[in-house]
Backbone and ligand atoms as CSV (ligand in chain L), in Angstrom:
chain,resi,resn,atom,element,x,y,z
A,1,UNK,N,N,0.881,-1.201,0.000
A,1,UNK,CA,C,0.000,0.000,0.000
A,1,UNK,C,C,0.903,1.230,0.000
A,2,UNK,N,N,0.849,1.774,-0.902
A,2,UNK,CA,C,1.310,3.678,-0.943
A,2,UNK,C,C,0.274,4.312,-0.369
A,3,UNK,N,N,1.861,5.022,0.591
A,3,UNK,CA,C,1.165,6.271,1.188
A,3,UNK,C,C,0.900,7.315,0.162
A,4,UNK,N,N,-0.481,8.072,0.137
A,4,UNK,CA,C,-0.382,9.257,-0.648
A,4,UNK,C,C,0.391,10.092,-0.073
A,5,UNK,N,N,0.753,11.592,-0.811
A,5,UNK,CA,C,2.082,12.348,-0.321
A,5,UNK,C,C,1.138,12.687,0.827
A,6,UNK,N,N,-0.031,13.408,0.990
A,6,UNK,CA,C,-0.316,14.033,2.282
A,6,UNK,C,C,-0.486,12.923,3.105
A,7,UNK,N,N,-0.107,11.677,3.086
A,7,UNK,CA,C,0.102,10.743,4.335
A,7,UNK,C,C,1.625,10.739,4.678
A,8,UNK,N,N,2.627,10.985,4.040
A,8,UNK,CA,C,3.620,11.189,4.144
A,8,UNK,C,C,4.032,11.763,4.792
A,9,UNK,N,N,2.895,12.822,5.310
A,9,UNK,CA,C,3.788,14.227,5.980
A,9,UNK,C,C,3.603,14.003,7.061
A,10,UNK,N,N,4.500,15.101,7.861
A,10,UNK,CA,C,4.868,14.765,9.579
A,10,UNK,C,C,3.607,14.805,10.086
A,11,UNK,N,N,3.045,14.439,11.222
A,11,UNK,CA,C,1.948,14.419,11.983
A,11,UNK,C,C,1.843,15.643,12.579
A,12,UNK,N,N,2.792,16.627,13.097
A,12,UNK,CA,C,3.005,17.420,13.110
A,12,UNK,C,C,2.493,18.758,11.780
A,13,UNK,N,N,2.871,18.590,11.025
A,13,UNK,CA,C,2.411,19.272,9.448
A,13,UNK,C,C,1.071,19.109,9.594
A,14,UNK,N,N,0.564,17.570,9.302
A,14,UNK,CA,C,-0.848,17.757,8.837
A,14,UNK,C,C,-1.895,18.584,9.906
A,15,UNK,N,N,-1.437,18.850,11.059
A,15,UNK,CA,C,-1.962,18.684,12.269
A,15,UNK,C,C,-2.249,20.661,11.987
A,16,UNK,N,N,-0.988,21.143,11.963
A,16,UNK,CA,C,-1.130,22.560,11.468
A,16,UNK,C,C,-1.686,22.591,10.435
A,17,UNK,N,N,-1.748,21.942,9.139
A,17,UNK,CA,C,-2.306,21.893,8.347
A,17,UNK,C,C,-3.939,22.277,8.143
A,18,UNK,N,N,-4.410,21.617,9.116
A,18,UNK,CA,C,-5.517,21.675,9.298
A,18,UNK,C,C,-6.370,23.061,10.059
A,19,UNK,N,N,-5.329,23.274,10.928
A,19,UNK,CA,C,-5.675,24.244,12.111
A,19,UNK,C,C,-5.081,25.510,11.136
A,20,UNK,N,N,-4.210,25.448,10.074
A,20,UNK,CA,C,-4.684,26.660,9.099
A,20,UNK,C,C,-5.626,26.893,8.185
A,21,UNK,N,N,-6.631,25.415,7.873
A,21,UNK,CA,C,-7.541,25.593,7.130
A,21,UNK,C,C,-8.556,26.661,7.855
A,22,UNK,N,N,-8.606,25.974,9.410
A,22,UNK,CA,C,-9.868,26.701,9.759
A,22,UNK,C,C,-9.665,28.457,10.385
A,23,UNK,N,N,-7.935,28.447,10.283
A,23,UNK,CA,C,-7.995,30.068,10.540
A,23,UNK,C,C,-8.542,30.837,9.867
A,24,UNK,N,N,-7.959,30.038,8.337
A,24,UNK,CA,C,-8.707,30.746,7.059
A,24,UNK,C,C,-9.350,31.097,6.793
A,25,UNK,N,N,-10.577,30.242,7.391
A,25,UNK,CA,C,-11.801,30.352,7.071
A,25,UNK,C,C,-12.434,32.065,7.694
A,26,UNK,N,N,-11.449,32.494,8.762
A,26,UNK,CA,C,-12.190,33.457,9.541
A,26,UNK,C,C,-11.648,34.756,8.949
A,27,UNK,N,N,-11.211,34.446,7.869
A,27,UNK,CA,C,-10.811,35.590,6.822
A,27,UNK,C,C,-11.251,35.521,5.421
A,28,UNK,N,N,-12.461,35.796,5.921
A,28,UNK,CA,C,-13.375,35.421,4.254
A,28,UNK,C,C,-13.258,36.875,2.952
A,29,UNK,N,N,-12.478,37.858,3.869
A,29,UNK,CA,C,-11.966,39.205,2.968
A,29,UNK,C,C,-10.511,38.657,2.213
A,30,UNK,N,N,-9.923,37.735,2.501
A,30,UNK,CA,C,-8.556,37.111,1.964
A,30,UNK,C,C,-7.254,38.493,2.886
A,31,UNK,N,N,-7.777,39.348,4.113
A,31,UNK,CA,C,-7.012,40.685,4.007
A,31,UNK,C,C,-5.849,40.308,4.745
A,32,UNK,N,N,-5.929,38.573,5.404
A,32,UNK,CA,C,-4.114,37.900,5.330
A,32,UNK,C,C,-3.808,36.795,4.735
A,33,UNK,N,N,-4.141,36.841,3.634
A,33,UNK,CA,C,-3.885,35.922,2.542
A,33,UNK,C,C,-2.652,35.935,2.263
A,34,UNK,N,N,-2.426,37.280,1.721
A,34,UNK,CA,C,-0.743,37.659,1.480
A,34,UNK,C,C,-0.264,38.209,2.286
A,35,UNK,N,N,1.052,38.087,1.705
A,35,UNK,CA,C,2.076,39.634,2.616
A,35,UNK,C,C,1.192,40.784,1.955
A,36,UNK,N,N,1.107,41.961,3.153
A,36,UNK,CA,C,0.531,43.540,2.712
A,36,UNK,C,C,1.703,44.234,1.975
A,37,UNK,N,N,1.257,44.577,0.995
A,37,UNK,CA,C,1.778,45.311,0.078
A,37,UNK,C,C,2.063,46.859,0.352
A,38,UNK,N,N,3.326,47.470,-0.020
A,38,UNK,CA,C,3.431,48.901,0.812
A,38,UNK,C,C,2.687,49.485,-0.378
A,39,UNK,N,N,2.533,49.367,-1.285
A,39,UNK,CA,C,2.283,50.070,-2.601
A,39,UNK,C,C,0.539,50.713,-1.851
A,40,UNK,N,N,-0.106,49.514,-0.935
A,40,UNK,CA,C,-1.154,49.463,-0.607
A,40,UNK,C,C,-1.374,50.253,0.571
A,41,UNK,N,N,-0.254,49.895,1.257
A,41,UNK,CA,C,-0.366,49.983,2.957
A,41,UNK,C,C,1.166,50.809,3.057
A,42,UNK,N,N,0.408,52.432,2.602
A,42,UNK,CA,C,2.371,53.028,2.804
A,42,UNK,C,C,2.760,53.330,4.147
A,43,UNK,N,N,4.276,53.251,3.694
A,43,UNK,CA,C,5.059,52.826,4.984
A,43,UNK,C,C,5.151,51.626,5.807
A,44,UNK,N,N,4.264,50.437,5.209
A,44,UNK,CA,C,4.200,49.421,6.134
A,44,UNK,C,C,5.345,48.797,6.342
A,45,UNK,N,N,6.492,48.380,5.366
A,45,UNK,CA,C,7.586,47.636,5.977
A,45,UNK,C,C,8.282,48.620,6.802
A,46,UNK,N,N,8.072,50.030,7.048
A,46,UNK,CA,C,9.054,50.896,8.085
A,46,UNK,C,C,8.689,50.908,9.228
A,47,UNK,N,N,7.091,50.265,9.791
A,47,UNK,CA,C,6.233,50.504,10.795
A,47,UNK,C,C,6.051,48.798,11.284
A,48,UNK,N,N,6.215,47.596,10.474
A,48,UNK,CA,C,5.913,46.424,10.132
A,48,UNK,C,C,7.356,45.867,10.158
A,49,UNK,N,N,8.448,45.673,11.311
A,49,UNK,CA,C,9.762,44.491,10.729
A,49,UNK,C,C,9.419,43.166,10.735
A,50,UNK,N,N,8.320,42.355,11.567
A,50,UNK,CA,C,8.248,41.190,10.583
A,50,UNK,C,C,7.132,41.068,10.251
A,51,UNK,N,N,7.304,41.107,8.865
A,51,UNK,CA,C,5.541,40.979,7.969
A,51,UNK,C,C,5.195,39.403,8.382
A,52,UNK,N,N,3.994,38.627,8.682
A,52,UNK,CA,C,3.217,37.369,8.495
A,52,UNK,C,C,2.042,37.350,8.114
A,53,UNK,N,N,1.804,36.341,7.008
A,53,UNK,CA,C,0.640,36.228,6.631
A,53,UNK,C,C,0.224,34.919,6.249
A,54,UNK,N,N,-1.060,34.059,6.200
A,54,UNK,CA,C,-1.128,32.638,5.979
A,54,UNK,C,C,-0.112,32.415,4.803
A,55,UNK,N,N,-0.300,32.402,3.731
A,55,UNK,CA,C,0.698,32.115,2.622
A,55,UNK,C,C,2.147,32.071,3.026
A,56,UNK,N,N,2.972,32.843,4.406
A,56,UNK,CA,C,4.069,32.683,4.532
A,56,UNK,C,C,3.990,31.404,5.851
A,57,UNK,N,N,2.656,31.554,6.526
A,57,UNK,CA,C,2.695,30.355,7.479
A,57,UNK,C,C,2.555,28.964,6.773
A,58,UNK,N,N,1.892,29.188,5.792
A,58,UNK,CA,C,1.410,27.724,4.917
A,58,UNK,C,C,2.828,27.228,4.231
A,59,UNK,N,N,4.107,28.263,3.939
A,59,UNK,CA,C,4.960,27.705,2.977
A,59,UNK,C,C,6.084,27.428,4.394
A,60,UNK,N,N,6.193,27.541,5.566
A,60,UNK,CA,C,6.831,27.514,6.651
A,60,UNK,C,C,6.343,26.087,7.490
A,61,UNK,N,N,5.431,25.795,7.155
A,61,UNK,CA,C,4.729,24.035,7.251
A,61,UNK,C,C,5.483,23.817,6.347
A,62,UNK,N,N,5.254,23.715,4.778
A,62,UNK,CA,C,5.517,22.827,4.285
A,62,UNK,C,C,6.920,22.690,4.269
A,63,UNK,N,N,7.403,23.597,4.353
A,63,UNK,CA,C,9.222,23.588,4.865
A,63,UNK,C,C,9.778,22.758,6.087
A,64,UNK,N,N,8.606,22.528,6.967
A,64,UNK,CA,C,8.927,21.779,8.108
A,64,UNK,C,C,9.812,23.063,9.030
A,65,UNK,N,N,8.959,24.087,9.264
A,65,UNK,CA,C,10.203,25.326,9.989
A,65,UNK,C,C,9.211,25.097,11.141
A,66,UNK,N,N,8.124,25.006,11.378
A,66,UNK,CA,C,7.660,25.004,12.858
A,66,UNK,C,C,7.635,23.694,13.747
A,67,UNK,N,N,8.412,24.310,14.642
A,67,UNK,CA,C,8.937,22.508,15.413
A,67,UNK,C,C,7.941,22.490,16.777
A,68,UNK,N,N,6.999,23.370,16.833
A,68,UNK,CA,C,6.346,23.087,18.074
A,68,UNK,C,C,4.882,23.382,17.259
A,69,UNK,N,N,3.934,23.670,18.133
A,69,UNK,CA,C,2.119,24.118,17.724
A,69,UNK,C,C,3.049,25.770,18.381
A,70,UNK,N,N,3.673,25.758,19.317
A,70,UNK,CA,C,3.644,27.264,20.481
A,70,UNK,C,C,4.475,28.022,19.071
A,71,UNK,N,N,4.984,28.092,18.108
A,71,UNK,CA,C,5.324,28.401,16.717
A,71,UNK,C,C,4.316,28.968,15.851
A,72,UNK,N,N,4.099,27.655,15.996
A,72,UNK,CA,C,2.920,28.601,15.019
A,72,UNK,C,C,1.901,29.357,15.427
A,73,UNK,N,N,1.654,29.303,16.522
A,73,UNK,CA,C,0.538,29.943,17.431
A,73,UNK,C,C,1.034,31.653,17.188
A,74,UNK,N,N,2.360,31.338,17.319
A,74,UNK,CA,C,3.042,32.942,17.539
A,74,UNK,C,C,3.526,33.559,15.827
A,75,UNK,N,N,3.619,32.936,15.179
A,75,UNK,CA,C,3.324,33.338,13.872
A,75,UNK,C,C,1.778,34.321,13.776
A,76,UNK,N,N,1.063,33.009,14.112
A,76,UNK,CA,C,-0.187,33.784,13.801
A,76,UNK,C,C,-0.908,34.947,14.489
A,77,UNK,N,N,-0.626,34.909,15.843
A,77,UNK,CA,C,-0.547,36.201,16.718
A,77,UNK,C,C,0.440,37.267,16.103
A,78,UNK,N,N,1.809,37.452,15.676
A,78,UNK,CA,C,2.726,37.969,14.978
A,78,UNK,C,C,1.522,38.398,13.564
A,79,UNK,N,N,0.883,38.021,12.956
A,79,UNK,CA,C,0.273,38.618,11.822
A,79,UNK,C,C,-0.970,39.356,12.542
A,80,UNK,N,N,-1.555,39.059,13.317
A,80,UNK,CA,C,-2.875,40.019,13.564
A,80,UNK,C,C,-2.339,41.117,14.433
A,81,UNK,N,N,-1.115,40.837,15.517
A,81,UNK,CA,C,-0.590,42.215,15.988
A,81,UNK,C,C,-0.223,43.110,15.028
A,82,UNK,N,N,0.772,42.638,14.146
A,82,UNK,CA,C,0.939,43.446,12.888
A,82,UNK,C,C,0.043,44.241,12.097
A,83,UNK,N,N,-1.256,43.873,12.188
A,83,UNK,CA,C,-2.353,44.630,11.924
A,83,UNK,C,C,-2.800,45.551,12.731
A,84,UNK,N,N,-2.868,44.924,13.726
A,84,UNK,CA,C,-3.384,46.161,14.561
A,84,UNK,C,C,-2.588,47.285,15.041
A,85,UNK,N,N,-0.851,47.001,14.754
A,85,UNK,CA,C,-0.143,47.697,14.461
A,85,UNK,C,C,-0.241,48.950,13.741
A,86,UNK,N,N,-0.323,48.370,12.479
A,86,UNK,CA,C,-0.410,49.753,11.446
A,86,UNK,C,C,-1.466,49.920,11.497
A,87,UNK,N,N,-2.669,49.426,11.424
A,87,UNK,CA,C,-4.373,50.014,11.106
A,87,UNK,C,C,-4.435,50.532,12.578
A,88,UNK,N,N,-4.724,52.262,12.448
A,88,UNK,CA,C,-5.712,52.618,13.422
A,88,UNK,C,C,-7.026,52.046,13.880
A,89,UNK,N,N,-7.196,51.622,14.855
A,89,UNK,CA,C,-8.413,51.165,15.434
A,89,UNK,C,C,-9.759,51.746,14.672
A,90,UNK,N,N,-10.789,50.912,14.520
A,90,UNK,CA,C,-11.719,51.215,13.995
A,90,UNK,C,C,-11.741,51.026,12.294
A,91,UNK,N,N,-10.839,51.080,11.737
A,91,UNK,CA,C,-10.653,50.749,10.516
A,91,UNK,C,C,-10.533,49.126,10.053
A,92,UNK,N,N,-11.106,48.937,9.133
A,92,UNK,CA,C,-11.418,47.264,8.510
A,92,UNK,C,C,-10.180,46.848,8.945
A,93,UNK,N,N,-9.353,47.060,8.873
A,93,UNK,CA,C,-8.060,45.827,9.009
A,93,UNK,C,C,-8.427,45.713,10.020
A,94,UNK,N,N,-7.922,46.760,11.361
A,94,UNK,CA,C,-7.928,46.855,12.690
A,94,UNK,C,C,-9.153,45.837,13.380
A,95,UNK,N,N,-10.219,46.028,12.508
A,95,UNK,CA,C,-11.475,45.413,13.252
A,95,UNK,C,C,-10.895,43.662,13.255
A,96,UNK,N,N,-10.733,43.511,11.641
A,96,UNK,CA,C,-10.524,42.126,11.011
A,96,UNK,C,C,-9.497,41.652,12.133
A,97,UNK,N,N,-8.587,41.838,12.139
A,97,UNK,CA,C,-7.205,41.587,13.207
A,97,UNK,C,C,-7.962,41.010,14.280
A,98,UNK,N,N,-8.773,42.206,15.140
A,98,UNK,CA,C,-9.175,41.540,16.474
A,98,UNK,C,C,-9.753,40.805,16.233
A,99,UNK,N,N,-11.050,40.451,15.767
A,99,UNK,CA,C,-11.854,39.428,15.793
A,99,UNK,C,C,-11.138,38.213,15.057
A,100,UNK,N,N,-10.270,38.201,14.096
A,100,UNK,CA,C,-9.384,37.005,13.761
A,100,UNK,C,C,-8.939,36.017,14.972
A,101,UNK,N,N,-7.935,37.378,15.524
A,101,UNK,CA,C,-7.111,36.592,16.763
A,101,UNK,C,C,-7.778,36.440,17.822
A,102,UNK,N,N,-9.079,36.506,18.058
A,102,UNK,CA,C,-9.913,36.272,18.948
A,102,UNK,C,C,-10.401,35.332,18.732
A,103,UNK,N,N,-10.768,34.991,17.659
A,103,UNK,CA,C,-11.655,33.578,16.780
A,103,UNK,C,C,-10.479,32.371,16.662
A,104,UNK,N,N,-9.501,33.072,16.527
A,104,UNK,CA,C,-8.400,31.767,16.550
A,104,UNK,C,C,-7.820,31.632,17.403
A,105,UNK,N,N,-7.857,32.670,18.598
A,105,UNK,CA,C,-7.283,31.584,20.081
A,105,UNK,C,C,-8.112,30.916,20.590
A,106,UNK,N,N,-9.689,30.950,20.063
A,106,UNK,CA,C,-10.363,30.359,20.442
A,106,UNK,C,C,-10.593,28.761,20.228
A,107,UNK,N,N,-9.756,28.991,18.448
A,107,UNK,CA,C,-9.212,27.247,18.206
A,107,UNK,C,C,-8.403,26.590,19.041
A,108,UNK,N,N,-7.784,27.335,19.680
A,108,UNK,CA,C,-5.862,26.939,19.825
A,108,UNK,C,C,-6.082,26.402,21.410
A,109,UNK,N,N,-7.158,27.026,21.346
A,109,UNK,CA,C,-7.416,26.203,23.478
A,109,UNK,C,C,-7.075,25.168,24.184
A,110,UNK,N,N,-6.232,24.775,24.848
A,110,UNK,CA,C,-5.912,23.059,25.325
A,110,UNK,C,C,-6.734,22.251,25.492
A,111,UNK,N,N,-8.116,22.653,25.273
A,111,UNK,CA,C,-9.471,22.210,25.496
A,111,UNK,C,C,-9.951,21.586,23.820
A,112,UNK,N,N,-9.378,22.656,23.322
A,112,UNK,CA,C,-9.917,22.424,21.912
A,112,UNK,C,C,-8.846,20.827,21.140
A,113,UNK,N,N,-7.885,21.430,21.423
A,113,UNK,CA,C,-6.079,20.704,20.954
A,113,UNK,C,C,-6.317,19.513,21.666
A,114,UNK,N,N,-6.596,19.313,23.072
A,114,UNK,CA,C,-6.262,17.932,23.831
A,114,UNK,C,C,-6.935,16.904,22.445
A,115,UNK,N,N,-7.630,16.537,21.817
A,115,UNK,CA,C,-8.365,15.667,21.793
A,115,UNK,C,C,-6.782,15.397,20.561
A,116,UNK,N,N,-6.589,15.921,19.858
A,116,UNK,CA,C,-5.817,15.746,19.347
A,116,UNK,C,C,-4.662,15.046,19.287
A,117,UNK,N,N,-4.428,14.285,20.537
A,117,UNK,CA,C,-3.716,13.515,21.629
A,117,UNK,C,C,-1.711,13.880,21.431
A,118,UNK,N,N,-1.683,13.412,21.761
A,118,UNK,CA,C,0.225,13.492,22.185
A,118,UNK,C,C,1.033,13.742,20.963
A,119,UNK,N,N,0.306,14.242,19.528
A,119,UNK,CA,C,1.899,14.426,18.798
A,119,UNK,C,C,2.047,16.111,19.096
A,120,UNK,N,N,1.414,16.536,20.051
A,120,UNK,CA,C,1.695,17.893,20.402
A,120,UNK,C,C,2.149,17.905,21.497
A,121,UNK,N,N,2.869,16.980,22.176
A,121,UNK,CA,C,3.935,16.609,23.293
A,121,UNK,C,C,5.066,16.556,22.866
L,1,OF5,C1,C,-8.542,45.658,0.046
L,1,OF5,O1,O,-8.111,44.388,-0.370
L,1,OF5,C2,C,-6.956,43.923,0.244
L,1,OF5,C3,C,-6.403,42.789,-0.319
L,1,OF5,C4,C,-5.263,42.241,0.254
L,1,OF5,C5,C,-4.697,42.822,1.383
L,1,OF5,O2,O,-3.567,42.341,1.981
L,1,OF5,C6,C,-3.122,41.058,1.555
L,1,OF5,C7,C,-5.258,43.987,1.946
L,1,OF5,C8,C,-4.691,44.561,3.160
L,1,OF5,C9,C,-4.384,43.852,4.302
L,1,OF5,C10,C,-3.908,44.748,5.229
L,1,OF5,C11,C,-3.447,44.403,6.545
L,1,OF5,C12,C,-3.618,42.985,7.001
L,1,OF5,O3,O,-2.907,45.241,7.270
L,1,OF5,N1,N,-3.902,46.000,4.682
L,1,OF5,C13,C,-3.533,47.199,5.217
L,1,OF5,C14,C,-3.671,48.331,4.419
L,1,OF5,C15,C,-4.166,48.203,3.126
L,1,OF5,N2,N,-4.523,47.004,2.606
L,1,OF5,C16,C,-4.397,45.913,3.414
L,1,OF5,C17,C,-6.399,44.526,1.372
């Protein structure tokens, strides 16, 4: 029996894998899809030193760069602070940001994760 490639991957990977599908989902504007563009957002890399956005968390799985869940957790906190960084409060990003990282620590709960059992030991 062959493994297909996504059986292949670390237990670890698929595991984030998944838990970035459903961040995703809570960004139905795509407004961290990518890296923010300064062309868009001026001044952002002078106000912004580390840009994150799913597309750089999704290619950082598949690289095998996050060796814990507490990694990626802070990636993804690292992209919605970054928002709320540059967007003044009250403005769409600013709003999007909070309620993101509110909606997704709400995944990340040891409550939520336990069931998930020990490859996050
Ligand atoms: C209006 O449509 C888009 C599309 C993609 C974006 O970032 C990937 C953004 C975007 C995303 C952001 C963030 C996340 O700060 N941003 C800030 C200022 C101006 N534009 C943006 C907006």
């Amino acid at each position: 029996c062959v493994l297909k490639a996504s059986q292949k991957r670390r237990p670890l990977s698929r595991l984030l894998e998944q838990l970035l599908r459903n961040l995703e989902k809570r960004d139905p504007h795509q407004f961290f899809a990518w890296p923010v563009n300064d062309n868009f957002a001026p001044g952002y890399s002078n106000i912004i030193k580390r840009p994150m956005d799913f597309s750089t968390i999704k290619q950082k799985i598949d690289d095998n760069e996050y060796k814990s869940l507490n990694c990626f957790i802070s990636d993804f906190k690292l992209m919605c602070n970054n928002a709320m960084k540059y967007n003044k409060p009250g403005t769409v990003y600013h709003k999007a940001a909070k309620r993101l990282l509110h909606a997704g620590l709400k995944q990340l709960t040891p409550q939520k994760l336990r069931p998930l059992g020990d490859i996050l030991t």
